[in-house]
C-alpha positions as CSV (number, residue, x, y, z in Angstrom):
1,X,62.6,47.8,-53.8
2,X,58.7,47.3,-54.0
3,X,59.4,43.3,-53.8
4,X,61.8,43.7,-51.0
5,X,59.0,45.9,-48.7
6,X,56.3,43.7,-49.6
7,X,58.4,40.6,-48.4
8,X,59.2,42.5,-45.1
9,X,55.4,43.3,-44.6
10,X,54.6,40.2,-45.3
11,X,57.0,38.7,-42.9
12,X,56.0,40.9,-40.1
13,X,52.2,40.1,-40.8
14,X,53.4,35.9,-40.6
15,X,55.3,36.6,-37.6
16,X,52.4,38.7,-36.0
17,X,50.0,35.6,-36.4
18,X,51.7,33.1,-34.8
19,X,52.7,35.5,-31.9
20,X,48.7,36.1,-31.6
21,X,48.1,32.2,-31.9
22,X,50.7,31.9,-29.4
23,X,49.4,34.4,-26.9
24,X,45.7,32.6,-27.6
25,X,46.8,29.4,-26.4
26,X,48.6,30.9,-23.7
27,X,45.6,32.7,-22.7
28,X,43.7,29.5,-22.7
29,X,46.1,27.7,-20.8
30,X,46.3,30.4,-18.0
31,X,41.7,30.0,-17.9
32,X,42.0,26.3,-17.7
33,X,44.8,26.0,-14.8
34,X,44.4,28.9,-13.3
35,X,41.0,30.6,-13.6
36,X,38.3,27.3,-14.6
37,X,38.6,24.6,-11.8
38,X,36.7,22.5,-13.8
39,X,39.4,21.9,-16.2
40,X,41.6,21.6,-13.4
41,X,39.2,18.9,-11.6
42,X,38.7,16.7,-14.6
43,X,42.9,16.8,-15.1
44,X,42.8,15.6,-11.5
45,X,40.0,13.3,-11.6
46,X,42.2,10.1,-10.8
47,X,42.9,11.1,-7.4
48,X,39.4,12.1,-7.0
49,X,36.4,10.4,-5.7
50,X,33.0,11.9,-5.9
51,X,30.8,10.4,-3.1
52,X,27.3,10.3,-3.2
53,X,25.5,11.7,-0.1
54,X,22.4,10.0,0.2
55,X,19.3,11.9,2.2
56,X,17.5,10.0,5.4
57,X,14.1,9.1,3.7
58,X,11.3,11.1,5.6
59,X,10.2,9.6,9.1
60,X,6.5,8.3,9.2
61,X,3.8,9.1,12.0
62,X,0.7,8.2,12.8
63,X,-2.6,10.0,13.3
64,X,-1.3,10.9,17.2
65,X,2.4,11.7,16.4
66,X,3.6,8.9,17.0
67,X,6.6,7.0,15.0
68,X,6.0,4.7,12.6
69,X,9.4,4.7,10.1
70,X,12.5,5.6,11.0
71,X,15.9,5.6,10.0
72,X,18.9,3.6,10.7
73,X,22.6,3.9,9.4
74,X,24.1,1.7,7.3
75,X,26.8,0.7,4.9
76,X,27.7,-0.2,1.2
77,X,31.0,-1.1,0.3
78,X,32.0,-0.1,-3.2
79,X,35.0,-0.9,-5.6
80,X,36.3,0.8,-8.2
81,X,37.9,-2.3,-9.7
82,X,40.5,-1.0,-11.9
83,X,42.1,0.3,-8.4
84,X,41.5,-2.7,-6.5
85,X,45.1,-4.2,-7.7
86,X,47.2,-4.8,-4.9
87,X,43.9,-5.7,-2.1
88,X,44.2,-8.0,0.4
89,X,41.6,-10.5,-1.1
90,X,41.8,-12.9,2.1
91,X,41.1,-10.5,5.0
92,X,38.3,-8.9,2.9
93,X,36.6,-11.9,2.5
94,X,37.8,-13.2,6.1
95,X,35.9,-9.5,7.0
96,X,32.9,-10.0,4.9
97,X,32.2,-13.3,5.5
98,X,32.6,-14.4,1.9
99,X,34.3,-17.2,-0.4
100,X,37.0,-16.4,-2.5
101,X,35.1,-17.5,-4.9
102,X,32.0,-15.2,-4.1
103,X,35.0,-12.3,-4.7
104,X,35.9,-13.1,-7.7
105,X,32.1,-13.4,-8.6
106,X,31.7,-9.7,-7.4
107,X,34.6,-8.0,-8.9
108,X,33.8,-9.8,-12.5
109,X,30.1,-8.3,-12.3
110,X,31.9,-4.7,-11.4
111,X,33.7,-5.0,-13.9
112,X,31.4,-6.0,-16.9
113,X,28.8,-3.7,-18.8
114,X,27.3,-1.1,-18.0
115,X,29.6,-0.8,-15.5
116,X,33.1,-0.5,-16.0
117,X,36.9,-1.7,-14.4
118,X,36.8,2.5,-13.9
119,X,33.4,2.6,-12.5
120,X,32.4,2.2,-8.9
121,X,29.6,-0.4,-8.3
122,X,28.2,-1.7,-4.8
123,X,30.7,-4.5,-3.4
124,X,28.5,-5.5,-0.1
125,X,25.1,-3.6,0.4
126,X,23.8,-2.1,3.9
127,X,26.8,-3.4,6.1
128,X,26.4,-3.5,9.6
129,X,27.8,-1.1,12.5
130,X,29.7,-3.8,13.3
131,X,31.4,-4.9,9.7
132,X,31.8,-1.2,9.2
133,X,34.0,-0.8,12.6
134,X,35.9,-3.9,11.3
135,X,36.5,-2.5,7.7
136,X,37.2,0.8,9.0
137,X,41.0,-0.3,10.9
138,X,41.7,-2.1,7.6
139,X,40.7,-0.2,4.8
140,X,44.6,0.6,3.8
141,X,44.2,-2.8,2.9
142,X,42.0,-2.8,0.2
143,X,43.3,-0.7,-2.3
144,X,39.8,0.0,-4.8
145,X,37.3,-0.1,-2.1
146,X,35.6,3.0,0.1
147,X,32.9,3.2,2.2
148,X,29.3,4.9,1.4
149,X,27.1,5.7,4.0
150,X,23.3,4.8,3.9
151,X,20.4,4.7,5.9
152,X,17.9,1.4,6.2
153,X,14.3,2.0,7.5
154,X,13.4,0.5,10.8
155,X,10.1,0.2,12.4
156,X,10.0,1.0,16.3
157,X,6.4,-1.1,16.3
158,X,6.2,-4.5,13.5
159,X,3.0,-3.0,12.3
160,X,1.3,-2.2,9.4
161,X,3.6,-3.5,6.9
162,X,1.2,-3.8,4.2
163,X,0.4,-0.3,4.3
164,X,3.6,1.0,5.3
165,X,5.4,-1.0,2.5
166,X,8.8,-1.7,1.6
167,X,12.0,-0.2,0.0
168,X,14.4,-2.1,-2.4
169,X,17.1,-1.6,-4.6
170,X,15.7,-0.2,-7.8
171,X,15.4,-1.6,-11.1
172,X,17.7,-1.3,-14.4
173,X,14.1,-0.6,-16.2
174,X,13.2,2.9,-13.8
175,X,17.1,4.0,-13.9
176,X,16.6,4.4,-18.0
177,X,13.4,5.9,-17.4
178,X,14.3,8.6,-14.6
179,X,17.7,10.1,-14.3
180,X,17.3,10.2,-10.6
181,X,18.1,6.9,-9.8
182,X,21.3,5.0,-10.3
183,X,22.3,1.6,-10.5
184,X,22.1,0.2,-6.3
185,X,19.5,3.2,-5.3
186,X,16.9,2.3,-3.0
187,X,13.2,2.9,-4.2
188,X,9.5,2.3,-2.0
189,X,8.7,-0.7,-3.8
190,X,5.4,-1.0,-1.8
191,X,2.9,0.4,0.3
192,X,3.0,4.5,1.1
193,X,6.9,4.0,0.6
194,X,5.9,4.1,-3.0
195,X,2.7,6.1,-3.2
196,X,4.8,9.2,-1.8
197,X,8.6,8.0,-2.9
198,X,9.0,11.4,-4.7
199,X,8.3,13.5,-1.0
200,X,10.1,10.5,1.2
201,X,13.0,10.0,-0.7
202,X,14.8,13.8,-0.3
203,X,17.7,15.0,-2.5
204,X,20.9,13.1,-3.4
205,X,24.2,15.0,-2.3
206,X,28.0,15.1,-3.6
207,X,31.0,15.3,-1.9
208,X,34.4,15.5,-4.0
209,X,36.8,14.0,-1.5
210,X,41.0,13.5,-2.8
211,X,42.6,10.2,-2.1
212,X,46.4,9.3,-1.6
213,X,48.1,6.6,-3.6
214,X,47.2,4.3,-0.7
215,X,43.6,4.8,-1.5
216,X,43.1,7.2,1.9
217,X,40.8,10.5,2.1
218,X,42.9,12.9,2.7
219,X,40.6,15.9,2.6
220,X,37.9,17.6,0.4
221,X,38.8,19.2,-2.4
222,X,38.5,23.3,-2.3
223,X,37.5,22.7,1.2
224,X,33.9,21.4,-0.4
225,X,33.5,24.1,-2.8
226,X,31.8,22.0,-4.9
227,X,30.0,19.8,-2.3
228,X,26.4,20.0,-2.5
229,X,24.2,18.5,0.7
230,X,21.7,15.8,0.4
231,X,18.3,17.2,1.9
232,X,15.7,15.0,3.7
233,X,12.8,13.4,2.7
234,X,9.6,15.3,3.8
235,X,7.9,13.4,6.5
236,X,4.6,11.7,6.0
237,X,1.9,12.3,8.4
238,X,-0.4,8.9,8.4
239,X,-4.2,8.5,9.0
240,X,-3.9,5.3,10.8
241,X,-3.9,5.0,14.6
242,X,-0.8,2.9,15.8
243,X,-2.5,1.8,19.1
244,X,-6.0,0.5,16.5
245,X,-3.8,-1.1,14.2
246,X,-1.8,-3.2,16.5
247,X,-4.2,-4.2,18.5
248,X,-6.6,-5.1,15.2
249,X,-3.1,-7.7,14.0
250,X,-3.5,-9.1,17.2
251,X,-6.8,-9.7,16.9
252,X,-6.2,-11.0,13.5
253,X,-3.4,-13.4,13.8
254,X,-4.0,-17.0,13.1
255,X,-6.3,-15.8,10.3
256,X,-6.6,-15.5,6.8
257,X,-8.5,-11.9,5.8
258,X,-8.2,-8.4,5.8
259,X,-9.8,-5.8,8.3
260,X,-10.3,-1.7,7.4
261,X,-11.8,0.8,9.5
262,X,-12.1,4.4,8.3
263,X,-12.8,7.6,10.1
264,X,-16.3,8.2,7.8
265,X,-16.6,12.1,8.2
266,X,-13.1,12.3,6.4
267,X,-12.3,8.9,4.7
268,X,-9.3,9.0,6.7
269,X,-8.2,4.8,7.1
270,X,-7.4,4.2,10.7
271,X,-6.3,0.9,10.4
272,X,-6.0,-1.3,7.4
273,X,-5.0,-5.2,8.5
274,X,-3.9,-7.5,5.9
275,X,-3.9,-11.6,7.7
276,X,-1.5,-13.0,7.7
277,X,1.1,-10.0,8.3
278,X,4.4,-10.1,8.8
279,X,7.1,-8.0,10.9
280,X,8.4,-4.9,8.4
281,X,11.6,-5.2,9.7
282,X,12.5,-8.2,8.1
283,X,12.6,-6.9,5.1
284,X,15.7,-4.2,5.9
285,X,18.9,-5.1,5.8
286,X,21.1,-7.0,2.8
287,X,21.5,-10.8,3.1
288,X,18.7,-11.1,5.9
289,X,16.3,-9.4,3.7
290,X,17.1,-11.5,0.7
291,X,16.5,-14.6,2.4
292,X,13.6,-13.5,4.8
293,X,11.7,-12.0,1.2
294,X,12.5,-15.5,0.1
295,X,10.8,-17.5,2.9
296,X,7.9,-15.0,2.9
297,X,7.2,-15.5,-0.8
298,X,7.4,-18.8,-0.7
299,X,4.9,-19.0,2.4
300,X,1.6,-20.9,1.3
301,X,-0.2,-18.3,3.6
302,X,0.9,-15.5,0.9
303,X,2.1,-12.9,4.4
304,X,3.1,-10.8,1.4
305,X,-0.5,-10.4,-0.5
306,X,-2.2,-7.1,0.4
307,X,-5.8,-8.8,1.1
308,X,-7.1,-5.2,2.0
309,X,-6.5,-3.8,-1.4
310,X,-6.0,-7.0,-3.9
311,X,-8.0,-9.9,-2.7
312,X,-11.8,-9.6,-4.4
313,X,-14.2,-11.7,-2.4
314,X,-18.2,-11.8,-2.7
315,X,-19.2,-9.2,-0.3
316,X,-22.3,-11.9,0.9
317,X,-25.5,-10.7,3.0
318,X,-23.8,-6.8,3.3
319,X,-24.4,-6.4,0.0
320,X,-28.0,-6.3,1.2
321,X,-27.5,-2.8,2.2
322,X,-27.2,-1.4,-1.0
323,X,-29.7,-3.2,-2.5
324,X,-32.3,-2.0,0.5
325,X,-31.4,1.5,-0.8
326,X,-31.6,1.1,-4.2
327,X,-35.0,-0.5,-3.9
328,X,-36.0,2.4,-1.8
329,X,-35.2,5.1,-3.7
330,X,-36.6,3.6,-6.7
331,X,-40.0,3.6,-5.0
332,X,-40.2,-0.5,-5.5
333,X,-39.9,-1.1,-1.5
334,X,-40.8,0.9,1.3
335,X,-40.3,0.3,5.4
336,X,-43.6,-1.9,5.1
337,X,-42.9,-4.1,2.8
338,X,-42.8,-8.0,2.9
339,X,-42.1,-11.2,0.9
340,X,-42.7,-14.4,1.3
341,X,-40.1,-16.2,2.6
342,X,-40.0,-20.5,2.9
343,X,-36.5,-21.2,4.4
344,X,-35.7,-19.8,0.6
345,X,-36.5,-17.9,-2.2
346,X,-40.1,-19.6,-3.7
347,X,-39.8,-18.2,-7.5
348,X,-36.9,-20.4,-8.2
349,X,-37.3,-23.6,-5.3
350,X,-36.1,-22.2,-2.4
351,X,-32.7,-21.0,-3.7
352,X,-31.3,-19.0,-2.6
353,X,-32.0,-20.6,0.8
354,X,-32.5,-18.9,3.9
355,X,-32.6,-19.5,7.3
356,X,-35.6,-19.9,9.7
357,X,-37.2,-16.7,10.8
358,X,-40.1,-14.8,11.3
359,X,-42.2,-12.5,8.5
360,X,-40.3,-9.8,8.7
361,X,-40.4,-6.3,7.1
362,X,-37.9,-4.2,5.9
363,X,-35.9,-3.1,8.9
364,X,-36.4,-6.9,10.3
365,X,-35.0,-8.0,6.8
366,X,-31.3,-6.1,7.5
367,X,-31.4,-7.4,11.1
368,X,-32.2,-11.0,10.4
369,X,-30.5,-10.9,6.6
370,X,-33.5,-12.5,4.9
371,X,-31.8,-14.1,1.6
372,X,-35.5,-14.4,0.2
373,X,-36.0,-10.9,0.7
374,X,-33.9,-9.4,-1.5
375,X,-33.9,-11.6,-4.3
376,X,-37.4,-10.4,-4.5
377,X,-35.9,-7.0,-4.1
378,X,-33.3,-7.3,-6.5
379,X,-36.1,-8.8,-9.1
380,X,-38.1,-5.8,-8.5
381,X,-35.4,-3.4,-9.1
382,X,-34.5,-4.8,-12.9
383,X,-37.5,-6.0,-13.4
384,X,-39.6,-2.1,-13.5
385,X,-41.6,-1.2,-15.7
386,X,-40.5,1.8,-16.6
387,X,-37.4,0.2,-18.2
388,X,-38.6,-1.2,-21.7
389,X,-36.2,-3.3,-21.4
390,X,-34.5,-6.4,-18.5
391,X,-31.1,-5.2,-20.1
392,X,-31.9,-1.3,-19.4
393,X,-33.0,-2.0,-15.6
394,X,-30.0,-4.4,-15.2
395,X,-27.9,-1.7,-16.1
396,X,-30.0,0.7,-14.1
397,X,-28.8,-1.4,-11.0
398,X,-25.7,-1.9,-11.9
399,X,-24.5,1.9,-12.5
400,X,-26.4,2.3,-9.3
401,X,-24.2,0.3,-7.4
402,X,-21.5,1.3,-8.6
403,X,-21.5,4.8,-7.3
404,X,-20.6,3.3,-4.0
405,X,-17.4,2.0,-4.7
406,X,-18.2,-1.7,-6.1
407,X,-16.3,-1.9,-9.3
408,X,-14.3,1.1,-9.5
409,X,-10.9,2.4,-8.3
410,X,-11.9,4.5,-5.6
411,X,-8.7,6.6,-5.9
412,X,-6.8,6.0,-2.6
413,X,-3.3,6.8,-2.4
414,X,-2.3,3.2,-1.8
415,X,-0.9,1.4,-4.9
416,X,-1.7,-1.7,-6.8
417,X,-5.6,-1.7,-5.5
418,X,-8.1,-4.1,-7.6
419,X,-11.7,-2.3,-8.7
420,X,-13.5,-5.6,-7.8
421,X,-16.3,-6.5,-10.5
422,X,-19.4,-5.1,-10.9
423,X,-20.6,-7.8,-13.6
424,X,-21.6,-5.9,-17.1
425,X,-24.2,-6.5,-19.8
426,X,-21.6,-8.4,-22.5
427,X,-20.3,-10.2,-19.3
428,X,-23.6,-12.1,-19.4
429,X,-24.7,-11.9,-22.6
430,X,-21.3,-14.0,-23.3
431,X,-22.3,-16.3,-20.4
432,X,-25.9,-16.7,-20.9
433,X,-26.1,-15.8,-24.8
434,X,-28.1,-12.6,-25.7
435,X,-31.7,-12.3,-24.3
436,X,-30.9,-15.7,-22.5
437,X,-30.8,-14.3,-19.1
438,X,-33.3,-12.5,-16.7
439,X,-33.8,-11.7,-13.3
440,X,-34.4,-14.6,-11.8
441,X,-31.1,-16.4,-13.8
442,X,-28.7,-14.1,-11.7
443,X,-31.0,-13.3,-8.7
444,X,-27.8,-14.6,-6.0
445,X,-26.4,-11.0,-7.4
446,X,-29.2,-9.5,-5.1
447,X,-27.8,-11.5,-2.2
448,X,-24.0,-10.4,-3.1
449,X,-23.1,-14.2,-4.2
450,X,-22.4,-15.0,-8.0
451,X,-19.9,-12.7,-10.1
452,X,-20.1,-9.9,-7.5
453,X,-16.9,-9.1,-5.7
454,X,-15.5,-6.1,-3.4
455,X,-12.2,-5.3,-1.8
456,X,-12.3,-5.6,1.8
457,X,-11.4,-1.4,1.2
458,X,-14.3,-1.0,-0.9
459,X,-16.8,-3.1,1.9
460,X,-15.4,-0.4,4.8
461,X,-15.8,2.7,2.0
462,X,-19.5,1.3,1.6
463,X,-20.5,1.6,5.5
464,X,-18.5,4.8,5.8
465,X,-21.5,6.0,2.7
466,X,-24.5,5.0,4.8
467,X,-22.5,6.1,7.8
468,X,-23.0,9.7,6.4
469,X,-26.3,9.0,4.5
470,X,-25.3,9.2,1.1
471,X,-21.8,10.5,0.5
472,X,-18.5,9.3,1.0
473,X,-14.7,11.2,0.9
474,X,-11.9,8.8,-0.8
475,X,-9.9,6.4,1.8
476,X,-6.9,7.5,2.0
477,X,-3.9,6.8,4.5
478,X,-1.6,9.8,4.5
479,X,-3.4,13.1,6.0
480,X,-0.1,15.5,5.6
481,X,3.2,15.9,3.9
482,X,6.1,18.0,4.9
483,X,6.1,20.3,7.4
484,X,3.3,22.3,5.4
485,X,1.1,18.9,5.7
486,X,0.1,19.1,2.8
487,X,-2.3,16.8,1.2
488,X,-4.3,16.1,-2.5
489,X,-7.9,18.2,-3.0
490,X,-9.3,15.3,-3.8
491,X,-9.2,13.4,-0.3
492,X,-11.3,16.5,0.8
493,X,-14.1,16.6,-1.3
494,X,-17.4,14.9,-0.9
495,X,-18.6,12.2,-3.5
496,X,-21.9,11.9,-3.4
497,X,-24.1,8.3,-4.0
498,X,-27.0,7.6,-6.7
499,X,-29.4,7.2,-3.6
500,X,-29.8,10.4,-1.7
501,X,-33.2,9.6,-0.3
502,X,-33.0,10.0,3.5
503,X,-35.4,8.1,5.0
504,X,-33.9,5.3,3.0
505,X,-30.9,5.8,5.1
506,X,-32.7,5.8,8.4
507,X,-35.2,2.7,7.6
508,X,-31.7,1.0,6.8
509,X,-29.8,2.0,9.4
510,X,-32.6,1.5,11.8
511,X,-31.9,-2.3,10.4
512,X,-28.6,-2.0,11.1
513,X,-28.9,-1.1,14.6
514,X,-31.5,-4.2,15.3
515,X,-28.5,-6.6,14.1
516,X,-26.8,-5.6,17.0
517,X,-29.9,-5.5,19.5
518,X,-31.6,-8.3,18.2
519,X,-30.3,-9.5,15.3
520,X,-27.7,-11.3,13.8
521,X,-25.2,-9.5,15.8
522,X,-26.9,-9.8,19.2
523,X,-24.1,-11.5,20.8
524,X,-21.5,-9.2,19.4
525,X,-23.2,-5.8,21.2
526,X,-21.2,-3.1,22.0
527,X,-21.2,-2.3,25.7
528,X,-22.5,1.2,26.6
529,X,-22.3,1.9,22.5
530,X,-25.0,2.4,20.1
531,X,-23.7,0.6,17.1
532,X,-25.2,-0.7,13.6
533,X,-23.8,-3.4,11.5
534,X,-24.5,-6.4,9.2
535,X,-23.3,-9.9,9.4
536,X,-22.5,-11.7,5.7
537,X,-21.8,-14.8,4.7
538,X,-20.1,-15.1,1.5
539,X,-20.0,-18.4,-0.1
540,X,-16.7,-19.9,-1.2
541,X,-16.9,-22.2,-3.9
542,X,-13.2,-23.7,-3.0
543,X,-13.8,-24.4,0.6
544,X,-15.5,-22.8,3.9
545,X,-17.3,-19.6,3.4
546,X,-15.4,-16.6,4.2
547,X,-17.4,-14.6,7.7
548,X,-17.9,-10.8,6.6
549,X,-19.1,-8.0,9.1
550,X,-19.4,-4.4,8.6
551,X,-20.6,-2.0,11.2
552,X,-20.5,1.7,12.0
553,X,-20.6,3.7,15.6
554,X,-21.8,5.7,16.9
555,X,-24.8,5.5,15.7
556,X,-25.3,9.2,15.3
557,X,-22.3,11.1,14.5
558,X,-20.3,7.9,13.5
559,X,-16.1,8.1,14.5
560,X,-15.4,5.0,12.7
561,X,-16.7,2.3,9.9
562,X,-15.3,-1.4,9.8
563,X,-15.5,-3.7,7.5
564,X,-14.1,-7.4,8.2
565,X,-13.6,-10.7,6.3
566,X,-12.0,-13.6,7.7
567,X,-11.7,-16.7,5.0
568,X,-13.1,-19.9,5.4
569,X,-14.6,-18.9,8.8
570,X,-18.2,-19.9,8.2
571,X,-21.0,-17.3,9.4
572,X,-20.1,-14.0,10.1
573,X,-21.6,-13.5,13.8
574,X,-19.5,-16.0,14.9
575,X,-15.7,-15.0,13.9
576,X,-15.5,-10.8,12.2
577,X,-18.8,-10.0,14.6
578,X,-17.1,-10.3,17.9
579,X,-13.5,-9.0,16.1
580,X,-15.3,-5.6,15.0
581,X,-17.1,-5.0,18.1
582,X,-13.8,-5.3,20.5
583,X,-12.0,-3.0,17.6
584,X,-15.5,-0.1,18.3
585,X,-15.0,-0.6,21.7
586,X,-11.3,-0.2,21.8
587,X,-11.5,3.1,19.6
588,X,-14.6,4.7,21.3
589,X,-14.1,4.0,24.9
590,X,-10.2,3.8,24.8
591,X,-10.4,0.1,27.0
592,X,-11.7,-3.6,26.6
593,X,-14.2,-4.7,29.0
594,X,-14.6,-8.1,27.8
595,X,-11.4,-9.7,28.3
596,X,-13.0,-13.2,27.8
597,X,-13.9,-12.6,24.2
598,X,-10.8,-10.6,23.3
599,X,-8.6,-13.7,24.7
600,X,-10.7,-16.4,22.7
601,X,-10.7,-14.0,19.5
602,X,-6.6,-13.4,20.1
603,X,-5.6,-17.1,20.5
604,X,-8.0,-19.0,18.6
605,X,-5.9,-20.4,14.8
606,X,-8.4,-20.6,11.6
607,X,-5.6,-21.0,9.4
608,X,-4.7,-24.1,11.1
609,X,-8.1,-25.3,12.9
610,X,-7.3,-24.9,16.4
611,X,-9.1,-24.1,19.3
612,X,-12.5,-23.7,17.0
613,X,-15.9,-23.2,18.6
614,X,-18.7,-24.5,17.2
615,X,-21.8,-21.9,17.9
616,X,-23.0,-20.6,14.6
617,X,-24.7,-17.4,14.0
618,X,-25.7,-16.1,10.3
């Protein structure tokens, strides 16, 4: 009786189980179809199609407002290859412009690792309006293939495209690294695009739209429940002034060189002018841009080298400046003091050589840029006393210098900028052997010649310095992002020089101002402006030298700093003299009263020798 009950318990307990596992899975069934919609969407996925919605990258303005980047809509055709059975190969191509051949090409790529035949990859990138409208009435056609919408940048102005930059489709190596990007993104390769690609570039979208067999939207699914919206870029507010910077590319054209000008009382860049240039807008787009990237690279004249930022050239007779302050503040010169001067420096044979002139002091050694003069300067310098050592007052100088910029990253939000060179201790003891080298062996340093070099950025940040007597704020190009315009801490604080003595300053700039009135410069004045400067001559041991200028004006509360180098152009009263003054006069007075020079300046060609005067000023 006992074995009987026990089998009957033992039945009922069996029988309970499975009616629990039962009811389980029924339970589980009922949360996946009915209540989890994920579940039900990945059973479904096949007649799905999850569409990235890409953001509009953030619009770019200048300093007034107005536009510098904007968008424009475009196209990518994609293929899910595994789907595409059945297309009409021909009239796709015929559509597309393509080979048959180019097709196959295409669809063997999609369908290859790391994508997939059940992956969608980019068939034909940034379409126009017009192969859109024509893909559009036949997309029944071609079973595999949709349509993704995209923006391209355009420029309303073909300005500034070294410091706007460029955007391009973004490497395998930066999709691995940041889960942002995916294979055919666009990224800001150059320029601001890159610098501030995290604000500009907004937030990606999805849309999960459901397809019939014949490969046609036929709505969104859950009404776009699970849609989530792309969001805009932030837009960038810029430093530079449109109106400056086009007219200083104009100005520039038919030159090799680079042009800055900065605001000095907030290191705000108002123009930065890279010669040759070339028009933004060719590259946007998806075959014109491959082929016009091509023809650009492969220019001789390098339109796609950043001169402002990259190209390190001997700074020449401006690096006088510095030298004039250094000397000051170190108690070695003062506003009295003279050398000897015999068309040369005497100590070492009359090199460096130096033009005719008149004895002249320190003031009438900035004005008339007395290459004898500040070898003796730079001699006294690393050559004191108190120094028991040449090496100690060498580097004395050097770390001196090099609180002005020369040598350093000066930190501006524009990418891929070279320190320039500041030569070092080890530099010259390799050169020279150790204790082989003194003053006199690297005295051309005094005059900014020899291993000395400066970006054209760093020459502009180094007026902008004696422009506010001993301090400068980093150059930077972007004064505002987002509505909020934001912008880094750093751009706003001061960074103060090695020489802070102020009469220094004054005895200097008071040099600076006789260029202009009777100096180097003379022929360059700035009507109804006081303006100081400093022509250069920087000496080119491949060719011509290179004509530098830096000025500043007003002379008392400065608006704006230059600095200009034009390659190959000899002297540098002759060729970035006259371009600087028409840019101070253009900025300050809001016209051009010399229409004369500003023609000659506009249509003369360096890069190829035309129209070339022959009047030489140092």
């Amino acid at each position: 009786m006992s074995n009987n009950a026990s089998l009957s318990g033992r039945k009922y307990f069996i029988g309970g189980f499975f009616v629990l596992v039962a009811f389980i899975y029924v339970l589980r069934l009922f949360y996946i179809q009915v209540i989890n919609d994920k579940y039900k969407l990945d059973a479904q996925n096949n007649a799905f199609r999850y569409q990235t919605e890409y953001p509009m990258r953030g619009y770019i303005y200048d300093r007034n407002g107005k536009i510098l980047v904007y968008n424009e809509p475009s196209y990518d055709l994609l293929v899910i290859p595994r789907e595409a059975k059945g297309c009409d190969t021909l009239s796709l191509c015929e559509t597309l412009q393509i080979t048959k051949e180019e097709y196959l090409k295409r669809m063997k790529k999609a369908s290859q690792a790391p994508n997939s035949p059940r992956k969608q990859s980019v068939f034909e990138k940034q379409m126009s309006a017009e192969t859109f409208a024509a893909l559009q009435e036949k997309m029944y056609r071609f079973k595999g293939f949709f349509v993704q919408k995209r923006a391209v940048r355009k420029y309303p102005k073909p300005v500034a495209a070294h410091l706007l930059g460029y955007v391009s489709e973004v490497s395998k190596a930066k999709t691995e690294k940041d889960p942002y990007y995916k294979e055919g993104d666009y990224i800001g390769m150059s320029g601001i695009e890159r610098s501030y690609e995290d604000a500009l570039r907004g937030k990606k979208g999805v849309q999960i739209a459901i397809t019939d067999v014949h490969n046609k939207i036929i709505g969104k699914y859950m009404d776009g429940k699970y849609d989530t919206m792309a969001i805009q870029g932030k837009p960038l507010y810029c430093t530079i002034d449109r109106d400056l910077q086009e007219y200083g590319e104009k100005l520039m054209q038919g030159k090799k060189g680079a042009l800055v000008a900065i605001e000095p009382s907030t290191g705000e860049i108002l123009c930065i002018i890279s010669a040759p240039t070339y028009d933004p807008n060719l590259l946007v787009g998806g075959k014109e841009r491959a082929r016009n990237f091509s023809r650009l690279y492969a220019d001789t004249n390098s339109p796609l080298f950043n001169r402002a930022l990259q190209a390190m050239y001997p700074p020449g007779s401006t690096f006088k400046l510095i030298d004039a302050l250094i000397g000051q503040n170190d108690g070695v010169i003062k506003r009295s003091t003279s050398f000897p001067c015999a068309q040369g420096y005497p100590p070492m044979g009359g090199k460096p050589k130096c033009h005719p002139h008149a004895p002249v002091d320190l003031v009438g050694s900035v004005a008339q840029s007395c290459n004898s003069y500040y070898s003796y300067v730079f001699r006294e310098i690393v050559d004191q006393k108190k120094y028991p050592t040449f090496v100690e007052g060498y580097n004395h100088w050097r770390n001196t210098v090099m609180t002005f910029g020369p040598g350093t990253h000066l930190g501006t939000d524009l990418p891929y900028d070279k320190p320039g060179n500041v030569p070092s201790v080890p530099y010259y003891n390799k050169v020279f052997g150790k204790n082989g080298w003194r003053s006199n062996t690297i005295v051309s340093l005094g005059i900014g010649q020899a291993e000395l070099l400066l970006v054209p950025l760093q020459m502009a940040n180094v007026v902008a310095t004696i422009a506010n007597r001993g301090f400068y704020y980093i150059p930077h190009c972007v004064k505002g992002v987002g509505t909020e315009k934001t912008i880094d801490k750093k751009f706003t604080e001061k960074k103060y020089v090695a020489v802070q003595n102020q009469e220094a300053y004054t005895n200097v700039i008071d040099g600076m101002q006789m260029c202009f009135d009777a100096g180097t410069a003379y022929y360059s004045r700035v009507p109804g402006v006081v303006a100081c400067g400093k022509t250069g001559t920087a000496e080119n041991p491949h060719g011509k030298s290179h004509a530098v200028f830096m000025a500043f004006a007003p002379r008392e509360n400065p608006k704006i700093v230059i600095a200009c180098l034009i390659e190959n152009a000899g002297f540098g009263g002759v060729w970035s003299a006259p371009i600087v003054s028409l840019m101070i006069e253009k900025y300050i007075t809001g016209k051009v009263t010399r229409p004369e020079l500003e023609k000659r300046m506009m249509e003369v060609d360096l890069i190829r020798g035309k129209n070339l005067i022959t009047t030489e000023y140092h």
